[in-house]
Structures are given as C-alpha cells and as structure tokens.
BAVEX-920425 format. One record per residue (C-alpha): chain; x, y, z; residue number from 1; residue in three letters. Coordinates in Angstrom, 1 decimal. Example, Ala and Ser with C-alpha at 12.3 -4.5 7.8 and 13.67 -1.06 7.14 Angstrom:
BEGIN
- A  12.3  -4.5  7.8  1  ala
- A  13.7  -1.1  7.1  2  ser
END
This chain:
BEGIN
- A  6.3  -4.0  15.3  1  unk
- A  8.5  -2.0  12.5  2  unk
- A  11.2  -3.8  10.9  3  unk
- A  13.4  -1.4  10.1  4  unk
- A  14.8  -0.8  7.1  5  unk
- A  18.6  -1.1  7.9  6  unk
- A  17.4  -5.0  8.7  7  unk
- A  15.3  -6.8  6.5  8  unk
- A  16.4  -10.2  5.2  9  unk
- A  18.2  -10.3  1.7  10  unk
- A  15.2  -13.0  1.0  11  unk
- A  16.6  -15.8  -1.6  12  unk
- A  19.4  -15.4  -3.1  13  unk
- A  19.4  -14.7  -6.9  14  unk
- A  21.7  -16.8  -8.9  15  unk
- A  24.1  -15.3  -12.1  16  unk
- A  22.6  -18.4  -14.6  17  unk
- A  19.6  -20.4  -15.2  18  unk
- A  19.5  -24.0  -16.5  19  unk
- A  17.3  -24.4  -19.7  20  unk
- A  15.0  -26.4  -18.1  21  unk
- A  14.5  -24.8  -14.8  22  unk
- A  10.2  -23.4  -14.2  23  unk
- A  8.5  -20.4  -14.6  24  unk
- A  8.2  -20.1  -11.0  25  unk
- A  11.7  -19.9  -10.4  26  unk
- A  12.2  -17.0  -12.8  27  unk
- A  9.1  -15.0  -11.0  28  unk
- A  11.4  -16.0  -7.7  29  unk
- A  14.5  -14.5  -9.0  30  unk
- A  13.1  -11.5  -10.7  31  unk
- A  10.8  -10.9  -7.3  32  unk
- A  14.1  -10.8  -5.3  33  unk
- A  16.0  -8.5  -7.8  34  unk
- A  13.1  -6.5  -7.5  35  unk
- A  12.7  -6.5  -3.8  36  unk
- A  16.1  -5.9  -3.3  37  unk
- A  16.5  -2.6  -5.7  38  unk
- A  13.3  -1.0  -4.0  39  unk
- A  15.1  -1.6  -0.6  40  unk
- A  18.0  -0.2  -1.3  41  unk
- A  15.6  2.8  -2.9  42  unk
- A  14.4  3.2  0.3  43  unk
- A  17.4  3.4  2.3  44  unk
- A  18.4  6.1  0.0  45  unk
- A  15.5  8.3  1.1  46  unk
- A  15.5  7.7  4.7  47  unk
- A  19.1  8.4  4.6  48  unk
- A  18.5  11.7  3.2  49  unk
- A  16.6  12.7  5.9  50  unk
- A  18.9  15.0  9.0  51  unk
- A  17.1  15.2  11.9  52  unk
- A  16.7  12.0  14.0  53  unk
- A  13.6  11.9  15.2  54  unk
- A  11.7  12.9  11.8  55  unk
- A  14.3  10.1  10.2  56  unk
- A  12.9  7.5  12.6  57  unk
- A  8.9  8.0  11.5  58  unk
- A  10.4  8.0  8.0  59  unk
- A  12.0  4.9  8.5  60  unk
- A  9.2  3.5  10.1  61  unk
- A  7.0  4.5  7.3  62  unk
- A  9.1  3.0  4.3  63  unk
- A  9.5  -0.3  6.5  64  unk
- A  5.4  -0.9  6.8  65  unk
- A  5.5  0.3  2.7  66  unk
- A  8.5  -2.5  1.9  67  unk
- A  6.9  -5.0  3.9  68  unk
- A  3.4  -4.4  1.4  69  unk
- A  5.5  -4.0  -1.4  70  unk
- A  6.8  -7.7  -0.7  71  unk
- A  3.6  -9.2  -0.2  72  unk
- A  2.8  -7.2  -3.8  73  unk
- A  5.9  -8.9  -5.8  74  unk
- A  4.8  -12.9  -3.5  75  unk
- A  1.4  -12.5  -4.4  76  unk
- A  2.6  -11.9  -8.2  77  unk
- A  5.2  -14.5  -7.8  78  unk
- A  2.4  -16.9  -6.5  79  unk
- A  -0.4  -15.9  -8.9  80  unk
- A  -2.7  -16.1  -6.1  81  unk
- A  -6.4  -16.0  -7.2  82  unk
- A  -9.5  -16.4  -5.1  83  unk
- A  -11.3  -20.0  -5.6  84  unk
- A  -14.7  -19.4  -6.4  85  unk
- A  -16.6  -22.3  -5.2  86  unk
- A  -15.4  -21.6  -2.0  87  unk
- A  -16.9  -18.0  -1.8  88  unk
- A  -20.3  -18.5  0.3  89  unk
- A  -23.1  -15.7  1.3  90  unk
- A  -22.8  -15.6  5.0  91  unk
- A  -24.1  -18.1  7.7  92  unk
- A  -26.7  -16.3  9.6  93  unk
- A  -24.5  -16.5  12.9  94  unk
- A  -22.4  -13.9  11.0  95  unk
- A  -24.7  -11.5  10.5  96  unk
- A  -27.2  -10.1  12.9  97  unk
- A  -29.7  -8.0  11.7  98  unk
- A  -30.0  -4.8  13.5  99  unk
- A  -34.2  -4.8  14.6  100  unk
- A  -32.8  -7.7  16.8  101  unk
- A  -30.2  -6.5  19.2  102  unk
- A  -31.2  -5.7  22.2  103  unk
- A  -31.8  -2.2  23.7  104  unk
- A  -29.1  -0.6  24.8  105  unk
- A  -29.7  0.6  28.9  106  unk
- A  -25.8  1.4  29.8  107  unk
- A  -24.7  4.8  28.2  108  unk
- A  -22.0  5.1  30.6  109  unk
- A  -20.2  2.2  28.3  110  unk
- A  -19.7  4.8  25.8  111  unk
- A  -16.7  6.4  28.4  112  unk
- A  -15.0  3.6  27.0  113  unk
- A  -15.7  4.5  23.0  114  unk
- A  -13.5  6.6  20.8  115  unk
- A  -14.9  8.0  17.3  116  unk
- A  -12.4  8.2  14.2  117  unk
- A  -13.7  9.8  11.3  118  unk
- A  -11.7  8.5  8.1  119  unk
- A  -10.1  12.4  6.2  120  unk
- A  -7.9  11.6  4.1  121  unk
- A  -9.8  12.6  0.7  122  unk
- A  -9.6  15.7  -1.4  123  unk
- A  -12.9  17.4  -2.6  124  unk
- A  -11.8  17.4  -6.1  125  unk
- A  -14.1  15.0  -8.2  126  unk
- A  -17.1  17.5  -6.6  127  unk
- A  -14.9  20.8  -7.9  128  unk
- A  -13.4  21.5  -4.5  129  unk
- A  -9.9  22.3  -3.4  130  unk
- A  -8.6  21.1  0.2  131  unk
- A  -10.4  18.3  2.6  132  unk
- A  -13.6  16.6  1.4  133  unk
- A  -14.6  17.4  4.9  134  unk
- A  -15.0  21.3  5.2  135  unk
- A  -17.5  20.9  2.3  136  unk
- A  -20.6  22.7  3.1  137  unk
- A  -23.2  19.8  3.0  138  unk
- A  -26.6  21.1  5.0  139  unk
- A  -27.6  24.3  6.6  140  unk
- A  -24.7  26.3  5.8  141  unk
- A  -22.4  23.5  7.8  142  unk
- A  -19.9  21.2  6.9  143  unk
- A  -19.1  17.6  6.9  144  unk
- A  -17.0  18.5  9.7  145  unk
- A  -18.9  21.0  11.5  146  unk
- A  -22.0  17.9  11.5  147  unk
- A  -19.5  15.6  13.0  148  unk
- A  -18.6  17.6  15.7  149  unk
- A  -22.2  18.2  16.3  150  unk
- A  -22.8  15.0  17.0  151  unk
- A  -19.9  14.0  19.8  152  unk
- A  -20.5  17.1  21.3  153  unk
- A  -24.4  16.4  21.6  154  unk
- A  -23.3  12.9  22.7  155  unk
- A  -20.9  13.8  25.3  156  unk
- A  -23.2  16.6  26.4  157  unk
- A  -26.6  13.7  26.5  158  unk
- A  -24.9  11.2  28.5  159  unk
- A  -22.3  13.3  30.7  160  unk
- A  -19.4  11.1  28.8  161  unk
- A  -16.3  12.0  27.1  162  unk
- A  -15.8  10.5  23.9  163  unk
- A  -13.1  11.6  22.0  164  unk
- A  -13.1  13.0  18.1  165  unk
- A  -10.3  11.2  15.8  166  unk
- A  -10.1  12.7  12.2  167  unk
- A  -7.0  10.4  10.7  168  unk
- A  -5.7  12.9  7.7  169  unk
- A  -3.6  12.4  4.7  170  unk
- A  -0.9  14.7  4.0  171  unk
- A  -2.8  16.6  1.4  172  unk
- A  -5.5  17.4  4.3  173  unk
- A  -3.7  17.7  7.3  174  unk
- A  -2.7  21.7  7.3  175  unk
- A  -6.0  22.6  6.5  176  unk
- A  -8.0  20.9  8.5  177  unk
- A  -5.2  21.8  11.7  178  unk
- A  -6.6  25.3  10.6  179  unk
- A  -10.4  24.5  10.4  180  unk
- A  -10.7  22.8  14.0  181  unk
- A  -9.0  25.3  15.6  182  unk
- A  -12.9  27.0  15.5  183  unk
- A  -14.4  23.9  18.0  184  unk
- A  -11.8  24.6  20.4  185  unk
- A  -14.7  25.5  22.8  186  unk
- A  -16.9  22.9  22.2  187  unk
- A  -17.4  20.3  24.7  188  unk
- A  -15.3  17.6  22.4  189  unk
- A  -11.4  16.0  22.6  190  unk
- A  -9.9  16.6  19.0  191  unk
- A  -7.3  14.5  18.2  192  unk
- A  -5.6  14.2  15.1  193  unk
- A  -2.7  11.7  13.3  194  unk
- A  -1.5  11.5  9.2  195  unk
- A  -2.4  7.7  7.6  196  unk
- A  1.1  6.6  5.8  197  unk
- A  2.6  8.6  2.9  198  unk
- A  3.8  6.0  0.6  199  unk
- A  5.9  6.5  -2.8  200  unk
- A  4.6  5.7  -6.3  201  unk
- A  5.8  2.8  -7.9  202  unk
- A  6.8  3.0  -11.6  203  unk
- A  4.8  0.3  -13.3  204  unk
- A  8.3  -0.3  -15.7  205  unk
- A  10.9  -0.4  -13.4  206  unk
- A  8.7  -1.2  -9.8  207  unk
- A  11.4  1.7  -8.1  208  unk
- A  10.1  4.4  -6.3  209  unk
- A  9.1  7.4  -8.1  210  unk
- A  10.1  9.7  -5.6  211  unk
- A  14.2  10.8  -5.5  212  unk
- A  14.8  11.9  -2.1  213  unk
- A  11.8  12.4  1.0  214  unk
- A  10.6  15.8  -0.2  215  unk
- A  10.3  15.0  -3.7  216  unk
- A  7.2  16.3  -5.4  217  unk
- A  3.1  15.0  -3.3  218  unk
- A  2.8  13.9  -6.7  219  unk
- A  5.2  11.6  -6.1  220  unk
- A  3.7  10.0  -3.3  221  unk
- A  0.0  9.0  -1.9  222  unk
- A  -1.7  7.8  0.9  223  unk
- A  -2.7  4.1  0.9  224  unk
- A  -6.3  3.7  1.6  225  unk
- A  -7.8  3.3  4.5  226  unk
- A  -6.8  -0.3  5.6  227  unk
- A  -3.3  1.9  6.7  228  unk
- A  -5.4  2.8  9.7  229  unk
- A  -3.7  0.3  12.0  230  unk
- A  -0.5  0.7  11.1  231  unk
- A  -1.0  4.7  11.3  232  unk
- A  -2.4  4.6  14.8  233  unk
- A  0.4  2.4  15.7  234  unk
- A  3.1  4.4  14.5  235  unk
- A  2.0  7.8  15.4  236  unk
- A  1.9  6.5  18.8  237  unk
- A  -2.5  7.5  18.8  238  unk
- A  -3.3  3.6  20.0  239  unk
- A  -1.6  3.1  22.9  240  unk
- A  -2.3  7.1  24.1  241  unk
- A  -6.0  5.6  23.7  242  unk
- A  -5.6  2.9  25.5  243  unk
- A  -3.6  4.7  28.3  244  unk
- A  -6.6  6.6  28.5  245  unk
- A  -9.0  4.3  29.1  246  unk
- A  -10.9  3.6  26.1  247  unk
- A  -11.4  0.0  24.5  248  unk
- A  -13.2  0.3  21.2  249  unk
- A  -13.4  2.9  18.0  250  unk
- A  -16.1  3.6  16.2  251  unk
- A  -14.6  4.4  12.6  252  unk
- A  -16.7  5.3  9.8  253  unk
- A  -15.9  8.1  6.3  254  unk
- A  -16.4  11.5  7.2  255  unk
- A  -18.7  12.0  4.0  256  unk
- A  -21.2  9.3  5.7  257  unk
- A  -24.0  11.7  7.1  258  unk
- A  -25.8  8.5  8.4  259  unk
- A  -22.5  7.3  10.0  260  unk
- A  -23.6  8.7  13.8  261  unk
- A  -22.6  6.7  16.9  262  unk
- A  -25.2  3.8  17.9  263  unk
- A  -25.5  2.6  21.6  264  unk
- A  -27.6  -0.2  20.0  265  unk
- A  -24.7  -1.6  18.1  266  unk
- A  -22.0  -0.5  20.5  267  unk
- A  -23.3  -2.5  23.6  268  unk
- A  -24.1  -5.7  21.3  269  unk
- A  -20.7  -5.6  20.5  270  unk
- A  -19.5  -5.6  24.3  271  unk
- A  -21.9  -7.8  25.4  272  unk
- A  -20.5  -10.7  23.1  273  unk
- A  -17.1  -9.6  23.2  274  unk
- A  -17.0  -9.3  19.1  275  unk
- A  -13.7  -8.0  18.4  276  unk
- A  -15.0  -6.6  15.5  277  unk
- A  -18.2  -5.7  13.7  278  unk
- A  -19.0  -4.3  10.2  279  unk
- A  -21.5  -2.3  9.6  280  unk
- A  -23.7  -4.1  6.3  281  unk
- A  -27.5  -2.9  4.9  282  unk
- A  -29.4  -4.2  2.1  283  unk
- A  -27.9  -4.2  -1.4  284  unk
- A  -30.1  -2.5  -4.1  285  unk
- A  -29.3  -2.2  -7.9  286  unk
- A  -27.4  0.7  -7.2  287  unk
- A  -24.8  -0.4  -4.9  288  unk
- A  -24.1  -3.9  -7.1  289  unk
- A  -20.4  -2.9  -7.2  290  unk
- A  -19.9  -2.7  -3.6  291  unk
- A  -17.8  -4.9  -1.6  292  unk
- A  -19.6  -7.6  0.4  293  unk
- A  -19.2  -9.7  3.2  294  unk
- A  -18.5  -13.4  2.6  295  unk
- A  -18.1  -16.6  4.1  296  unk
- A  -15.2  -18.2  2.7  297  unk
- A  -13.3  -21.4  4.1  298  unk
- A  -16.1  -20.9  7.1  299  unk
- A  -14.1  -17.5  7.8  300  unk
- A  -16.0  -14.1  7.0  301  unk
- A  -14.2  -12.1  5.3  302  unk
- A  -14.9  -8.9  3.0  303  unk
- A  -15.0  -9.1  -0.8  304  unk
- A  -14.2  -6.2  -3.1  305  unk
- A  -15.3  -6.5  -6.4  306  unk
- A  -11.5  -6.0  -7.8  307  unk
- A  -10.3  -9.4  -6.1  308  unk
- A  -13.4  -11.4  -8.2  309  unk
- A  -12.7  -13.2  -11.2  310  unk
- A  -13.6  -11.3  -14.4  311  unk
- A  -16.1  -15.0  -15.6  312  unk
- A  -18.1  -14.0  -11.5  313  unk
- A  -18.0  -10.3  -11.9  314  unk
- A  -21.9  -10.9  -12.8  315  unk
- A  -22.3  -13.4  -10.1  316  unk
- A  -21.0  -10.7  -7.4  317  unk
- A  -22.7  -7.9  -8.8  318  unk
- A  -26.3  -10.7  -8.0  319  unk
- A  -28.8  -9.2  -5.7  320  unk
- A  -29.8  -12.4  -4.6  321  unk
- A  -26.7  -14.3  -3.9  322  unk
- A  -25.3  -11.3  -1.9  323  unk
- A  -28.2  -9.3  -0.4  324  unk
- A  -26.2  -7.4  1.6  325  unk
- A  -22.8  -5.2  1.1  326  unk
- A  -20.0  -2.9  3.1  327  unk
- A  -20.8  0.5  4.2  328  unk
- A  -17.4  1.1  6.3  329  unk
- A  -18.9  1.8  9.5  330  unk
- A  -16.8  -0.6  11.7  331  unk
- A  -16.4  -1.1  15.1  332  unk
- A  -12.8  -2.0  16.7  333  unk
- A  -11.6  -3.4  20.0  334  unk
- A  -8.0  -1.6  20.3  335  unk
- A  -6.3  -3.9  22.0  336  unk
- A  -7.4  -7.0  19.5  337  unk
- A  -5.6  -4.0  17.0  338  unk
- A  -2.3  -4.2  18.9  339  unk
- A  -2.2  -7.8  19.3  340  unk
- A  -2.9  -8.5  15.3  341  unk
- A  0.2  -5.7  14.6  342  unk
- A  2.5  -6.6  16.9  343  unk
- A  1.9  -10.6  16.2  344  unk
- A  2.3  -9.7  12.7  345  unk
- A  -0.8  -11.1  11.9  346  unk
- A  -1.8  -8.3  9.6  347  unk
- A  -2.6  -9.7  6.0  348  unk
- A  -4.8  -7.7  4.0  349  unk
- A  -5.8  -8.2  0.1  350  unk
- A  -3.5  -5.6  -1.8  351  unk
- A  -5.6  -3.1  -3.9  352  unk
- A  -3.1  -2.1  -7.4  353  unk
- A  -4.5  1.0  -8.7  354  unk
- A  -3.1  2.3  -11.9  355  unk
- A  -2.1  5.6  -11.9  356  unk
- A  -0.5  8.3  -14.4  357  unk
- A  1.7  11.3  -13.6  358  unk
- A  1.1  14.8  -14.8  359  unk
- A  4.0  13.4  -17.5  360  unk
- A  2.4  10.4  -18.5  361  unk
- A  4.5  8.2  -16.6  362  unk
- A  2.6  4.8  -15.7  363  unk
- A  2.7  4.2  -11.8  364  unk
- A  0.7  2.2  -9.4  365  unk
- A  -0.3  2.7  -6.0  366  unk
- A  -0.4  -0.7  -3.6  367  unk
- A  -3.8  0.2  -1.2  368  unk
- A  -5.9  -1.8  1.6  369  unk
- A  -8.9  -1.8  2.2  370  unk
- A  -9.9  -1.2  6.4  371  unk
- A  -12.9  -3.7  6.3  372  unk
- A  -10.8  -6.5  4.7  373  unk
- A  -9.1  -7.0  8.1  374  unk
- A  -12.7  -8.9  9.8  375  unk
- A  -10.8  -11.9  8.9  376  unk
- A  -8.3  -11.3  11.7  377  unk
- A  -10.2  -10.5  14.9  378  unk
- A  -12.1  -13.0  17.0  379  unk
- A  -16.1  -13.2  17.3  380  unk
- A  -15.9  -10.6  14.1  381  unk
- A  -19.4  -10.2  12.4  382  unk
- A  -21.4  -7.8  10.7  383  unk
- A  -24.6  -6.3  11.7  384  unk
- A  -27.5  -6.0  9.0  385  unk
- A  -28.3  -1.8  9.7  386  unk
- A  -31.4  0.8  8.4  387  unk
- A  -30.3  2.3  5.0  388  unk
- A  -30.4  5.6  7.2  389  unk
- A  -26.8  4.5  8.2  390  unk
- A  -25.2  5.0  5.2  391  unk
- A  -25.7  8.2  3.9  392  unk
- A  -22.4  8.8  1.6  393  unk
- A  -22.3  12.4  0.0  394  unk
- A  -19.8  11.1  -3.1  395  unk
- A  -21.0  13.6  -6.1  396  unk
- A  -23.4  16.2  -6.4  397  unk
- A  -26.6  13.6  -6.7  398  unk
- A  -26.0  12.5  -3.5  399  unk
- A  -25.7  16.4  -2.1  400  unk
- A  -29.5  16.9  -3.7  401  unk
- A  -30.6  14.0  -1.9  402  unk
- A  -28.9  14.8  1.9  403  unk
- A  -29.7  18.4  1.6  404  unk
- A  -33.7  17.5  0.4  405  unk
- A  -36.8  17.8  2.5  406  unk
- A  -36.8  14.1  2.5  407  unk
- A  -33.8  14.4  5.7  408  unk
- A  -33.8  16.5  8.8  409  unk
- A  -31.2  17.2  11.1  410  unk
- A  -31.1  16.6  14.5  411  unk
- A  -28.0  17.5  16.8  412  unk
- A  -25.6  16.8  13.4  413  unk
- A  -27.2  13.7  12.6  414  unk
- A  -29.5  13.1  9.4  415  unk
- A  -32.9  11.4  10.0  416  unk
- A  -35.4  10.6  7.0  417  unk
- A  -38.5  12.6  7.3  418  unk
- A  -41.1  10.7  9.6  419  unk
- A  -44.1  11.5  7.1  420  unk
- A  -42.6  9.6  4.6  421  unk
- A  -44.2  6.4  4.1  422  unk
- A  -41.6  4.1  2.2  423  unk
- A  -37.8  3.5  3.1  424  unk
- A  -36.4  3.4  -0.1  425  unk
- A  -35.1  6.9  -1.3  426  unk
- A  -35.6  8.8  -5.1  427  unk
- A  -32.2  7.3  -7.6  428  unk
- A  -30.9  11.1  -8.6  429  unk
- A  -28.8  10.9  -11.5  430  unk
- A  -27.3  14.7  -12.8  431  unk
- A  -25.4  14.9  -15.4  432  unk
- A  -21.7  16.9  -15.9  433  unk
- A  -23.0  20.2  -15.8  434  unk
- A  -24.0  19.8  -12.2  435  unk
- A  -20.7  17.7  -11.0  436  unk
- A  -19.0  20.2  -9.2  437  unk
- A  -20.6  21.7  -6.1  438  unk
- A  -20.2  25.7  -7.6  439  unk
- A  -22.2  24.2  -10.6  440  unk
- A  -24.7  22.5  -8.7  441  unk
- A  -25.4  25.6  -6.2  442  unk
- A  -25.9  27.8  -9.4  443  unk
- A  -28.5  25.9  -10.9  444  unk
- A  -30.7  24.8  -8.3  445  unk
- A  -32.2  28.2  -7.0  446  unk
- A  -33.2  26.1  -3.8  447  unk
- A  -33.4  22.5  -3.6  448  unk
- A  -36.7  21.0  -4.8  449  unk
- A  -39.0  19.4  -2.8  450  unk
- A  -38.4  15.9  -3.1  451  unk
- A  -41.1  13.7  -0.9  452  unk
- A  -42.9  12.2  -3.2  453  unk
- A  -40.0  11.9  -6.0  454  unk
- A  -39.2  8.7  -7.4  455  unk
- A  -36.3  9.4  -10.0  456  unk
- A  -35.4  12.3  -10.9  457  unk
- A  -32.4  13.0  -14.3  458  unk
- A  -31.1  15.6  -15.4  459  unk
- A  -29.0  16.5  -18.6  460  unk
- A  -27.6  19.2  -20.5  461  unk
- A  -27.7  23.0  -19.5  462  unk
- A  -31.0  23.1  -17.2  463  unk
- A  -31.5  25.4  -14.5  464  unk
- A  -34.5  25.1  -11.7  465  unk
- A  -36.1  27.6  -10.2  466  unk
- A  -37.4  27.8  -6.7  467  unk
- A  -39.9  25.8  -4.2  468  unk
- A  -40.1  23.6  -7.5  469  unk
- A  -42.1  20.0  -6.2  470  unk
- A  -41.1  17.0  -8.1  471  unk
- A  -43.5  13.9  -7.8  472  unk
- A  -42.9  10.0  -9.0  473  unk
- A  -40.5  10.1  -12.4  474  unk
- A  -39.0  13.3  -13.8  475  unk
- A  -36.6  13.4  -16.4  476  unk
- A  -35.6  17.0  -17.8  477  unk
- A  -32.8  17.0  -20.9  478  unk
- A  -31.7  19.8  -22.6  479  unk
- A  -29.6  19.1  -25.7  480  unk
- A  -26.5  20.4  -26.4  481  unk
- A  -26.5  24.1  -27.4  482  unk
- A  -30.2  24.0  -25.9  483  unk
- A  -31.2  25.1  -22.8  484  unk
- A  -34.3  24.7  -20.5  485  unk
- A  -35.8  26.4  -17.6  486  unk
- A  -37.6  25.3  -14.2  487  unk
- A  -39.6  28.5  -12.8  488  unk
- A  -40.2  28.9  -9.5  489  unk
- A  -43.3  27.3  -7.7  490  unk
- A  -43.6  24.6  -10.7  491  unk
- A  -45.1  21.0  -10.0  492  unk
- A  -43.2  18.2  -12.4  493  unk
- A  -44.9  14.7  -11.7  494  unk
- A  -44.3  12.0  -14.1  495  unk
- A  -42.9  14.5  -16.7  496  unk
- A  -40.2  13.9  -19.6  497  unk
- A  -39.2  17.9  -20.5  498  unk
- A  -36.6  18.3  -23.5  499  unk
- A  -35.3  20.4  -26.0  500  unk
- A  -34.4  23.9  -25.6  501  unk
- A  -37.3  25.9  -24.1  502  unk
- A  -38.9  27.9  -20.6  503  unk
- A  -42.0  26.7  -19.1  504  unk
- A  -43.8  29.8  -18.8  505  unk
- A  -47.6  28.0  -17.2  506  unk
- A  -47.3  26.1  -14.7  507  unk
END
C-alpha cells in the first residue's frame, strides 16, 4: 500500500520562465511542484538518517503516507476546492436508523468476531494533567482506562467470548501507558497495543519540515488525528494479525467516552445488513452546535466538520433544525472493507490544517483527518440515531462533575443514568478557570454535590463547596475577583444566584 519514498513521481515538471499572460492556476501548479518536491527531498534526508533497517523501513513507510497527505494538502490549495453548499442535504431517513428500532440482539456468540479499539493518543494537559488522558482518575477511585478494561473483561467474562482490547497510542502516550497495563495482566482481556503516525511540522513560511533529522525535538512532530487509524493499523501490521485471528469488525470509540461501551444491539444490526460501516449519531442540543454532522451530499453520506463549512453557513450548520443530529465517534468498522479501501488507494479524507506555534514562536501547521470522515468510502455505510447515554465525553472538569454525580451509576465499568430520574436531558455545568484543572477541581469540591434535581449549575471566581451540598433547578454562585465565597456542608441551593465575597453560615 506504501509508496516509498525513494519512488514517487517528480509530478509536473516546473518550467525556468513564465509567459506574461499565462493563469493563476498555472503559477499555484508550479509553486505546488517546487514545493512538493523540496519536502520530498526533506524527507529522504530523515529517513536516510536513520541506521538500522528495520526501524528505517517503518520510518519510511511513515513519511510516505505523510507526503502522500502533504500532496493532497498543496492539490487541494492548488485547486481551491470548496464545498458547494446547495448540495449539502440533512440525511435521507434510509441513512440513519434510529436506535429504539433495531432489532434485539439474540446471538452474543457474534461478538467472537468483534475487536474493541479505544482511540489514546491525547495528553491530559488542558485538565492540568501530565501523561495519557486515559490514566485520569474519573469515578470511584478508577481511571478511564481501568473502566475500559472493566468492561471487555465483564463482556468476555458474560458471554464466554474473547474480545480483544486495542488502545492505538501516540508517541507522547505510548511508554506510559506500556507501564500502566502491565497491572490487567491477569484480567480475563487481550491487550493489544500499536502508535498512530508521527508526522513532522510544517513551517507555515517555507512548507519544509520542521524537524532536521528523525530524533529531532516531539515538538517537532505530532500525531495526526485520528483518521490516521487505517493507515496505523496497516502499517504496524495490527489489521491483518486481526484478521488472521478471526475477527471481522472494530468497535472504535475515544477512550474519554464513559458512555462509549460495546452494544450487541448495534453490533448485530450492522451484520445483519452487511453495513460496512456505521456511525454512531444522537440528538444535537444547543450545546453540541459545533459538532460535526452527518450529511447527505451528492446522495452520498458523508460527515461534515464545522471547519470545511463556509464562513456565510457557519450559522446554518450550527441550526438545530436543519441538522438534528451530530458525530459522537463511536464507529463501527468491517476490517476487511479497511484493507480493500487502503490497498485500492481509495482513501480520501478532508484534510484538517491546524495552526500551530512553537515554544519559539515559529508559525507551523499540522495536516490532520478526521476517522468518521471516511463513511464516504465503505459500502451500506450509515449512522444509527443512539440514547444520549452513549456519549458521555469527560473533556474538562464540567464534564468530570457531571460523570462522577449521583445522576450516573456504574455497572461493570459502564455509566448508566440513575433510573429515578425522570427526564433524559442532563444539568449544562459550566465552571469557570479556577476549577479547570482536575487538582483544582478536587480541592474545591469537598465531595461532589448532589445533582438530581439540578438544572444548571455556574460557577465563577474563588468558590469552594462543602460537603453532601444538594443543588436543585438553577444555581449560579460567583465570587468576584479578590472575593471569595463558601458552600458549607449539608446546604440546599435551589434556584439561587450567591455573589460577592461571603460564607453562608444558615442554611
């Protein structure tokens, strides 16, 4: 599938002079194919530097799926490509099938043929962390790891299956988490692990390479979103060992999605009508109007991130009405529709340019995918309309009040919503920066309030609360700078607005 480095084409050749008159196509041409051909000969340089043959082979492999996205990068500027917007549709019904109506699964024995792959590549930094997202302690003392486990192991355990665990990590997270699962070793659960692509920063000047030689600097370099899943299963050699082994389909899903557990429901539908591949979609609300969405376009579905919209339809995307539904990245794969797409080179997914600085202020961008954008390849692809209780991201410490409330329970790993509560809709928690990192967060809530009957709760400013604190319909507590304000234990806040600086003593 990789086209090495040492062979690419020269693409057209770029000619000493220009005639006055010639278009502004053919200069983005010519400056595409200087442009191409300088980061090539970039790349060489670093697999060259690399000794040992076998490490210089995955290297070269690497840089080869990087310069073949870097290419479709410098066409796609060359082209000017933009999405046409009368031809973006909301789905047909035939795409999406809402969950209440798939049948009920009877055949847990299918699930021998299921692999789960947990997407963890991120860093726990924006919540104050150092080292994997994943080994975060999220609820009851365990991790977002630990939960996962939980739940393959309660699986395989259930049904007298063996589904295998897949964590795809980046190489900031790879060495620790190697370390961390070394503790499930004797749990009933197959842990298999690979690295997603390490690709160099671009200078936004220049468009070289930042890096100078393959063990330049991880500042140097990054991993490219999560679309790099095929290619990384690929290359490490992970999908044909899966399909060696028997299995047919993956289950993928971000390991900080507590709802994300596997669903026999969904899994059998998708067997059952041989859907190559289904997407996981529930209900947009106000909150999620930035989320990517599934479309209809050109009577193929296809995913829509709100970075490929024009800036005149960014309203129009963000519409509750038009789109009712958008992406939680819970997708289900057949493996060997995965090889065909790769190694028919079929592979075509909308580039994601995310500007970037250095610690030195250089300006670099970072060329991603997206994993969901690749629907538009396989055959009998849909989404499935599920229960909010699916997608259960932890992505700051609001969402960590709300997974870690009375308002979830856990069972086996899994989070379910609290039975006794009557409406499906959950409390909008907003906290602000003194609670952003998880240290911050776990100093100022004594223990986590109880949240049943809570319908939004803020919070601002240097505010501590004390314990077994109930908060009812809409609470917003504000302390104003150089102020502070005080929660004590046991108090009842329903429909209250506290600010200023001050301790409620009666409660």
């Amino acid at each position: 599938m990789s086209n090495h480095l040492s062979t690419p084409s020269n693409g057209p050749p770029i000619k000493a002079s220009r005639t006055r008159g010639a278009s502004h196509i053919d200069f983005k041409s010519a400056t595409t194919g200087v442009a191409a051909k300088a980061m090539r000969n970039e790349l060489n340089k670093l697999v060259a530097g690399i000794e040992e043959p076998v490490a210089r082979k995955a290297f070269d492999a690497e840089m080869s799926s990087f310069f073949t996205l870097f290419n479709r990068y410098l066409a796609s500027r060359a082209k000017d490509e933009k999405l046409v917007w009368d031809k973006v549709k909301a789905p047909a019904p035939q795409q999406i099938t809402p969950y209440e109506q798939l049948p009920q699964a009877n055949d847990p024995s299918l699930l021998n043929k299921l692999a789960v792959l947990k997407l963890n590549g991120g860093l726990g930094t924006t919540m104050g962390c150092t080292g994997p997202k994943s080994v975060i302690e999220v609820r009851e003392g365990m991790t977002f790891l630990d939960l996962s486990v939980r739940q393959i192991e309660h699986l395989n355990s259930s049904h007298n299956v063996n589904v295998p665990f897949i964590l795809m990590n980046s190489f900031n997270t790879d060495d620790d988490t190697a370390r961390v699962i070394q503790k499930y070793a004797n749990h009933n659960v197959e842990i298999l692990t690979f690295n997603q692509s390490r690709y160099p920063r671009i200078n936004k000047e220049s468009l070289l390479p930042c890096p100078r030689s393959a063990t330049s600097d991880k500042s140097l370099w990054y991993p490219p979103g999560h679309g790099d899943l095929f290619d990384a299963m690929y290359n490490s050699g992970l999908l044909d060992r899966l399909i060696s082994a028997g299995k047919e389909y993956v289950f993928v899903s971000n390991v900080d999605n507590l709802g994300a557990d596997v669903d026999l429901n969904i899994f059998q539908h998708m067997v059952e009508t041989q859907a190559e591949f289904i997407s996981e979609v529930t209900d947009k609300t106000k909150a999620d109007v930035k989320g990517g969405t599934l479309i209809d376009y050109e009577n193929t579905i296809r995913l829509l991130e709100i970075a490929q919209v024009p800036s005149e339809h960014v309203e129009d995307f963000k519409s509750v009405k038009k789109f009712k539904i958008f992406n939680t990245n819970n997708l289900w794969l057949n493996l060997k529709a995965i090889k065909r797409v790769l190694e028919n080179d079929e592979l075509d997914l909308e580039i994601i340019v995310n500007n970037k600085s250095l610690p030195n202020g250089e300006a670099v961008i970072q060329l991603e995918t997206a994993v969901g954008a690749a629907i538009k390849h396989f055959r009998g692809a849909k989404g499935v309309n599920v229960p909010r209780s699916r997608f259960l991201p932890v992505k700051s410490c609001s969402d960590l009040l709300l997974i870690t409330s009375d308002l979830y329970r856990l069972q086996h790993g899994s989070l379910r919503k609290d039975p006794s509560i009557e409406f499906n809709t959950q409390p909008v928690v907003k906290l602000g920066p003194h609670f952003s990192k998880v240290a911050q967060f776990q100093s100022r809530f004594k223990s986590v309030p109880n949240m049943k009957e809570l319908d939004h709760l803020t919070i601002s400013g240097n505010v501590t609360i004390g314990r077994n604190v109930t908060l009812r319909g809409t609470v917003i507590i504000i302390a104003v700078e150089g102020s502070s304000i005080h929660i004590p234990d046991g108090s009842i806040l329903e429909n209250k607005l506290c600010s200023g600086n001050f301790s409620i003593i009666d409660h």
